[in-house]
C-alpha positions, 0 to 999 in steps of 0.5 A, spaced: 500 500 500 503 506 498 502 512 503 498 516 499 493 509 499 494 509 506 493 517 508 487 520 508 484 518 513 484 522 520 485 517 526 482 520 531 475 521 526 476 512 527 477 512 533 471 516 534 467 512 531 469 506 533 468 507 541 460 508 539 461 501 535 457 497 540 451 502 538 451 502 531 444 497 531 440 501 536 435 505 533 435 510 540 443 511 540 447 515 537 445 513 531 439 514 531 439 519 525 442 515 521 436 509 522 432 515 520 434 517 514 436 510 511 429 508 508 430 514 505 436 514 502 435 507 500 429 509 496 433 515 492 438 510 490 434 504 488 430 508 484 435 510 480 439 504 479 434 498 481 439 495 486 436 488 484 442 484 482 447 490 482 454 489 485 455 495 490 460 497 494 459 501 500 465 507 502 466 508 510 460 502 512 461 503 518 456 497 521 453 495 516 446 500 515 446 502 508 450 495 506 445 491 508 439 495 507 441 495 500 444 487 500 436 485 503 433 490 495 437 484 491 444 487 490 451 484 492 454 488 496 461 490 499 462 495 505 469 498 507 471 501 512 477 502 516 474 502 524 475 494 525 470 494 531 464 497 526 466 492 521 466 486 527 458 489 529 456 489 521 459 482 521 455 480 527 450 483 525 450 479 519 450 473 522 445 474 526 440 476 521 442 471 516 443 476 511 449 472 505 449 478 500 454 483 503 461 482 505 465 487 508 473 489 509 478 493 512 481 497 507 481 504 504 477 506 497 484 508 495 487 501 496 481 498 493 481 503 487 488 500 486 485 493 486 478 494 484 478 498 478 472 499 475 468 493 478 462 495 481 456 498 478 454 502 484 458 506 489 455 509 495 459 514 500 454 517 504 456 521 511 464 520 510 466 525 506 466 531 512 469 526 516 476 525 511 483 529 511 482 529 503 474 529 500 476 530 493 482 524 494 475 519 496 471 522 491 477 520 485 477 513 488 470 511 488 470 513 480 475 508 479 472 503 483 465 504 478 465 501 472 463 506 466 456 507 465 456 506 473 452 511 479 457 514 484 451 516 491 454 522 495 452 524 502 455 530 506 454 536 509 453 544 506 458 549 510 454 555 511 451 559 516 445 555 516 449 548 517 452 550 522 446 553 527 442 546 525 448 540 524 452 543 530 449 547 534 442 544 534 444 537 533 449 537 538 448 541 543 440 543 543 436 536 540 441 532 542 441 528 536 448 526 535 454 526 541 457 533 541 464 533 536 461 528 531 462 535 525 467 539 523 464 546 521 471 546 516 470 539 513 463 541 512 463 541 504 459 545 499 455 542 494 459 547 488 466 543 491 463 537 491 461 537 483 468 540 482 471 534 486 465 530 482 467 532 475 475 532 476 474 525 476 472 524 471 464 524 473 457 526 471 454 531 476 446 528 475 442 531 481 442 534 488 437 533 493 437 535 500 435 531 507 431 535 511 430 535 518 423 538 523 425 538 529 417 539 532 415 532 528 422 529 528 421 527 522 426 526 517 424 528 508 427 529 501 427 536 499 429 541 494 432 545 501 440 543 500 444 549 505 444 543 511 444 536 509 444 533 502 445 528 497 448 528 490 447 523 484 452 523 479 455 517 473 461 515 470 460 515 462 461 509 458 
């Protein structure tokens, strides 16, 4: 592995993660957002490429929620990650629900790029890029690993005034939904930097949607509104 393979990664966002792995199953934990937001992710991406019988790799999977959400719509799937103790819940996890289409592995996007080229027909990387030293460096890999013709799924957060009060301020410290330190107002990622990065890859910038949050009904939803957390489509041409 070459150290550029192995550098972009920031040990203290793993080490983050990996002392909330036990949680990554309970739907009341920390990561109750991300149990929330997952049919609704799901749906926008398998309604884009039917996921039946796709083969999926999943960047920065850490236990399992996407990856085997996607696995139970028919796809071979494949969750990377580099927390080892949120890799060792996903398996558990598999094993306890029985689901034998997704794997999972230790091993950065940039390593696997220089394995796997152009192998997959999926590739998601949703609430990893805010979490990285290098966004565009993990965007450049997940084009490599997706096959010509294939859809590439990102998911962060925009950095903004607005983003700032509801993804820190009020997440963390008002509603409490996610622990006090999980972002980064400076990683934040605003959606003209991503299609950048998107398109020095070598990617289609296709379509952005935003994910809103109501704190009076606590109900997450699509929509057009994209200053705090959003998701953009994007395709690999033929």
């Amino acid at each position: 592995m070459s150290s550029t393979q192995n550098s972009n990664f920031d040990p203290s966002e793993l080490a983050k993660f990996s002392a909330l792995a036990a949680k990554w199953w309970d739907p009341n934990s920390e990561f109750r957002p991300l149990h929330e937001i997952n049919p609704l992710r799901l749906n926008w991406i398998d309604e884009r490429v039917r996921l039946q019988g796709k083969t999926v790799l999943d960047v920065g999977c850490g236990g399992g929620i996407l990856a085997e959400s996607m696995a139970r719509r028919g796809a071979q799937v494949l969750g990377i990650d580099l927390a080892d103790k949120s890799l060792k819940v996903a398996e558990l996890h598999k094993l306890e629900t029985g689901v034998n289409n997704v794997n999972y592995r230790a091993v950065s996007a940039e390593q696997l790029a220089g394995e796997q080229q152009g192998q997959y027909d999926v590739v998601t990387c949703l609430e990893m890029l805010e979490h990285v030293p290098d966004p565009s460096q993990t965007v450049k890999a997940c084009a490599d690993l997706c096959k010509p013709g294939g859809w590439l799924f990102f998911s962060t957060i925009n950095r903004n005034p607005k983003s700032f009060l509801f993804a820190i301020v009020g997440a963390e410290y008002v509603l409490n939904l996610l622990p006090k330190g999980t972002h980064a107002y400076e990683k934040f990622i605003k959606p003209s930097e991503l299609a950048q990065y998107s398109r020095q890859a070598g990617l289609e910038f296709s379509e952005i949607i935003g994910l809103v949050y109501n704190p009076l009904t606590k109900i997450y939803r699509l929509a057009k509104d994209t200053d705090v957390n959003y998701m953009v489509a994007c395709r690999k041409p033929v």
